[in-house]
N, C-alpha and C positions, 0 to 999 in steps of 0.2 A: 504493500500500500504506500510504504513512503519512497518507494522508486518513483510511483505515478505519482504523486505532488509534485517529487524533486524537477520530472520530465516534464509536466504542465507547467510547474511555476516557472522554470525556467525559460518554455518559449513564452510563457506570459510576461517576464521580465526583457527581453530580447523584443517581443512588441512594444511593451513602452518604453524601451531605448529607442526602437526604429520611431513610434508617433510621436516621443519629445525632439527626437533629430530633424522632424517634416517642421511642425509646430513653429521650432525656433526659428529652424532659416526663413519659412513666413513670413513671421514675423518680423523678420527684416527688412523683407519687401514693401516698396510704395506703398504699398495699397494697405498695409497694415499700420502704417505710423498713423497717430492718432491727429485729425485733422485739427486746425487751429483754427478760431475764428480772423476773417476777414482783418485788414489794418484799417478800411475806411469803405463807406458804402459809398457808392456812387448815387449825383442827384435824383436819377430816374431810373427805369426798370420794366421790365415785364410787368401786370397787373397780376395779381397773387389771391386768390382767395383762400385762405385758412378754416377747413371743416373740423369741427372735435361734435363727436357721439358722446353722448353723457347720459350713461344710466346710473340711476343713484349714488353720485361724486361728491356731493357733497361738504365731504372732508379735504378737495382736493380742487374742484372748477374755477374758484375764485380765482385762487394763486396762477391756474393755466391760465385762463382768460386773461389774468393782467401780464401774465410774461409775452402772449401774445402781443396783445396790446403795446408793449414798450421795446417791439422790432423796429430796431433804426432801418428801416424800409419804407421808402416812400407810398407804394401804390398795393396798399393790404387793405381786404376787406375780412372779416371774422364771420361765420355761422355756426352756429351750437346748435344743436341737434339734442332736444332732451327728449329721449328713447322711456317715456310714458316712465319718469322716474316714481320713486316708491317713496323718497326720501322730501329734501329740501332743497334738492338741486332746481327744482322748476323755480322757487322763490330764489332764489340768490343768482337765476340765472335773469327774472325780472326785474332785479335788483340793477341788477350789470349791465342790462340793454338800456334800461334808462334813462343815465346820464346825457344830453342833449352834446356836450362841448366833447364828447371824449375824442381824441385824434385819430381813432381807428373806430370804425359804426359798429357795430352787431347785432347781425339777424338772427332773433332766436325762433326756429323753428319746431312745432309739437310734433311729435312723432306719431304717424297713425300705424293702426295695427298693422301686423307684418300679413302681406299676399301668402298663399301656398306657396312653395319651396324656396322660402328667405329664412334664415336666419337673423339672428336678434340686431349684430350689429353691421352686417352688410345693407340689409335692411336702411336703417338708421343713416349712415354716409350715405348709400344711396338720393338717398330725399333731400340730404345737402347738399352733393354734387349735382342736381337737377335744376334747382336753382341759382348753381354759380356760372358767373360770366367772365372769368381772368384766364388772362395766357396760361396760367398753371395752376395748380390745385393743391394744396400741402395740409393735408392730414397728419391729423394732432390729436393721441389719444388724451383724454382728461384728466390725466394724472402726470403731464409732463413738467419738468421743468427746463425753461427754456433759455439760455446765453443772447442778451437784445440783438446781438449779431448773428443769431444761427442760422436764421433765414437771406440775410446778405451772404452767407459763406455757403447757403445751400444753393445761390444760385449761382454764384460766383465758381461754384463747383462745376455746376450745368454748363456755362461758359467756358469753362479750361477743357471740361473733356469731351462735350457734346454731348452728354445724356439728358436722355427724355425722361428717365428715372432717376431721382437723386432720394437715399435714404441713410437716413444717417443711424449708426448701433449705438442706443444714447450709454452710458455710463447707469448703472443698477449700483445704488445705496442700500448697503447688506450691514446692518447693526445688531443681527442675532446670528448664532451661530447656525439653526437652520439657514438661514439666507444666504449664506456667503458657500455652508459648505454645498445646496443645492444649485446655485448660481454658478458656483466656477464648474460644477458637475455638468451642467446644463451647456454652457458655454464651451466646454472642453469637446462636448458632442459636436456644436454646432460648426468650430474653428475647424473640425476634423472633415468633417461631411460637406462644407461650402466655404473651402477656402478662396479667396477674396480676389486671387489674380484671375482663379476659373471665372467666378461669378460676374466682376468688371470685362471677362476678354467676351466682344460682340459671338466670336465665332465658338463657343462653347454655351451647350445646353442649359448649367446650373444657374441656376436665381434664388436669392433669399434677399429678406428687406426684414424692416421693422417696423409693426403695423404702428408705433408710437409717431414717429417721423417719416414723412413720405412728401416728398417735392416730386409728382408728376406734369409733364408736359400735355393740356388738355386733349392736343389734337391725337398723340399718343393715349392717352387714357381711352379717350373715344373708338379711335383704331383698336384696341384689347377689348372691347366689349364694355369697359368700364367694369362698377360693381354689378354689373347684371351677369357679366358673365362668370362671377366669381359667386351669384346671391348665395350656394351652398356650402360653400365653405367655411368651415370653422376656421382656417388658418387659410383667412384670407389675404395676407399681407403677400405672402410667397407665391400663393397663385396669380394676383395681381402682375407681381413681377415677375413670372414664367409667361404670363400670357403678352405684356407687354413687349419684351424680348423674344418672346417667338414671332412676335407681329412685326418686328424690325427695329425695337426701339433700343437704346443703349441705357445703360445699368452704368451708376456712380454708388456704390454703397461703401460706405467710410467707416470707420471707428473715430466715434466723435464723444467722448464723454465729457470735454469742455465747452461743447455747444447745447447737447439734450443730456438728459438725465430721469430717470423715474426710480420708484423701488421696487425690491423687491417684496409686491405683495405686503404682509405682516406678519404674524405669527403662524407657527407654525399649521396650523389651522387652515387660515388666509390662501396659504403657497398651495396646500394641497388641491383646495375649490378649485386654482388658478389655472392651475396647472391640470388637473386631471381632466379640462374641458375639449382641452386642446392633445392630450399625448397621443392618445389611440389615433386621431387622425395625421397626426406626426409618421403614422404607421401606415397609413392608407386602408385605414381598418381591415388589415389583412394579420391574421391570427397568426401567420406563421414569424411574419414580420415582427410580431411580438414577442413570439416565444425565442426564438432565436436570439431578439434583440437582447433580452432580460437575461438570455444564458450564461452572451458574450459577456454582459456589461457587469453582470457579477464574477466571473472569473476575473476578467480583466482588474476588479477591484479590489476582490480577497485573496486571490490566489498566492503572490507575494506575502503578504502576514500570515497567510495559513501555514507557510513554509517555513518562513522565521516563529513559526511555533511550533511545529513538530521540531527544527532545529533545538529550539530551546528547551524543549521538555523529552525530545527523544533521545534513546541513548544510543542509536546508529546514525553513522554520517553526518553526527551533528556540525560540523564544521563545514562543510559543504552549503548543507539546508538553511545555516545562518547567512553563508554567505548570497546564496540566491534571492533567498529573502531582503536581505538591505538592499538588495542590488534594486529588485524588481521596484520595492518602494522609495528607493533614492530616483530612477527614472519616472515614477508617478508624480514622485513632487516637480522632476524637472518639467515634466510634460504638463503640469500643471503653472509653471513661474509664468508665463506668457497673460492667461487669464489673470493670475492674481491683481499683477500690475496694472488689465485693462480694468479690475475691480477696484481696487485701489485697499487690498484686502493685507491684511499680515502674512509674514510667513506660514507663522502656523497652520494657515488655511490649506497649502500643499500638501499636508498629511488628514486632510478628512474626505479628499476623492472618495474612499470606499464609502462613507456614512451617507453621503451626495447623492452616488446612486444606488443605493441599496435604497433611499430614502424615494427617488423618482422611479425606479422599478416600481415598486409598490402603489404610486402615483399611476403609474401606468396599467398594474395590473388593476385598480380601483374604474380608471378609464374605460379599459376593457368589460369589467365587468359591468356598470352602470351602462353603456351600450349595448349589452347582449341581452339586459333586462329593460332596454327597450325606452331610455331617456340620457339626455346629454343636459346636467342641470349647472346653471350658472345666472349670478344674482340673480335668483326669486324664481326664473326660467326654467320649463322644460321643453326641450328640444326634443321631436321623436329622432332617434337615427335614420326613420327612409327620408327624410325632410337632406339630408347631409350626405346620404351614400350614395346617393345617383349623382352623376355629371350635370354639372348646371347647365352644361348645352340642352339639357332635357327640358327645361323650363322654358314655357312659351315663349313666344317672343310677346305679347298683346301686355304684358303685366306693364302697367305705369303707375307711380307714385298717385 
């Protein structure tokens, strides 16, 4: 028995040599240096409309709205979208439209119920994007916080490289120890699966975005279907920007954590809601994609300390099994420094990968299961899954807000 640890941990340690060896030199590359806000905006500009969805935000809409509000940007209009809130947001967001003198106007638009096969918050943007009129459109989830420059450096992006898609990876504020250990877990996935010079180069398939910040080019938006062609998706951000870039358009997506920023979620509680809305379709709700996923990602996580424990407690080949063991988890913590620093997390955090995803497995098996029993629940909502498993091209085309 402790041959097979010795042989598994080992190629599991020799993996995360090879994914901290991809990882870093990435992260050297352009595309991964963390963008800096603009030194000066220019007098004039494209017209910009600013869309944010807000279902019961409450704790959070104000402070977006006004960081909106104070983008050194000439030509910004704002629309809120309060998606039929449960809370106080409809009041603070009547609050906020009324000011007469403020520098930037705001539309605040009521959400009406959602058509057959929309989900909650494509739905939602939808009805905002229908009513905007600017060269471009830059979707703002309601929990952002925003750098008065992000929006000049988001277009100033668009201008340097030609993208019709500019989204920026904002910077996630992790002040619990779930938060940081599931974030860098979550992000180690992400940095792995859609690294950043694929995603930017025109002539390659991958697309990823971040549905918090999103600078698209109308006439591009329109060419993709818009959100009608995405109305099914849970993780609409990424289809957005697959269908965009398959349509012809160009991908700018940055690591920007000095221009956006949101957090993660709250307590541990919080993360899981958040997160288990979205994982299963991370997966294309395909079972196997699951199991699989959950097999690799817990080897991948314990395999190295299961081995520096049998080392340490066994009484053969103990010198061997220690050393595979440090090894395996000295390459997780490297494979993990990259994340930390876009987290802006301590060291220590390199050493709870395995807690991370042992933690989002679980999140995902919860996923799984609440789908196979036949609902996708998120603030107050329930979603059936046929509403989400079919191709949104399935949806007629006659649906209008």
């Amino acid at each position: 028995m402790n041959t097979t640890i010795l042989i598994v941990a080992g190629m599991v340690a020799a993996g995360w040599t090879a994914l901290a060896a991809r990882l870093i030199a990435l992260s050297r590359g352009k595309w991964f240096r963390f963008l800096p806000p603009v030194g000066e905006v220019a007098g004039d500009g494209p017209s910009v409309d600013a869309i944010v969805p807000a279902r019961d935000e409450e704790a959070h809409i104000a402070a977006t709205v006004e960081s909106i509000r104070a983008q050194e940007y000439p030509a910004l209009t704002i629309t809120v979208v309060d998606d039929q809130s449960t809370d106080s947001t409809a009041a603070i967001l009547e609050q906020l439209a009324s000011p007469s003198g403020a520098r930037v106007p705001l539309r605040l638009v009521r959400g009406t119920d959602r058509p057959e096969g929309w989900v909650g918050k494509t739905w939602a943007v939808h009805q905002g994007a229908s009513g905007a009129s600017g060269d471009w459109l830059w979707f703002v989830d309601a929990d952002m916080g925003l750098h008065p420059r992000a929006l000049a450096s988001a277009i100033a992006e668009a201008d340097r490289t030609g993208a019709d898609f500019v989204s920026f990876l904002p910077g996630v504020r992790c002040r619990t120890f779930w938060q940081g250990a599931i974030a860098s877990s979550f992000l180690q996935l992400l940095g792995q699966l859609y690294p950043l010079d694929r995603v930017n180069d025109p002539g390659r398939p991958e697309a990823i975005a971040a549905g918090g910040f999103i600078l698209v080019r109308r006439s591009a938006y329109d060419r993709a279907g818009g959100h009608r062609a995405v109305c099914r998706e849970i993780i609409e951000d990424i289809q957005l920007a697959r269908r965009v870039k398959a349509a012809g358009g160009r991908l700018s997506i940055r690591l920007a954590p000095a221009l956006a920023w949101t957090h993660m979620y709250g307590g541990f509680g919080e993360i899981w809601r958040g997160l288990r809305k979205n994982a299963y379709a991370g997966m294309d709700y395909m079972p196997h994609k699951y199991a699989t996923g959950a097999l690799i990602a817990l080897l991948l996580a314990w395999a190295p300390w299961l081995c520096l424990g049998v080392g340490l407690l066994g009484a053969d080949r103990r010198p061997i099994a220690i050393g595979i063991g440090i090894w395996g988890i000295a390459a997780q913590a490297l494979a993990t420094a990259p994340i930390l620093l876009f987290l802006d997390l301590s060291p220590p955090f390199a050493f709870t990968l395995p807690a991370g995803i042992t933690a989002y497995v679980a999140i995902a098996s919860a996923s799984v299961w609440h789908h196979h029993r036949g609902r996708i629940l998120w603030k107050g909502r329930s979603i059936s899954p046929s509403t989400v498993a079919a191709p949104a091209r399935d949806v007629e085309d006659g649906i209008e807000p």
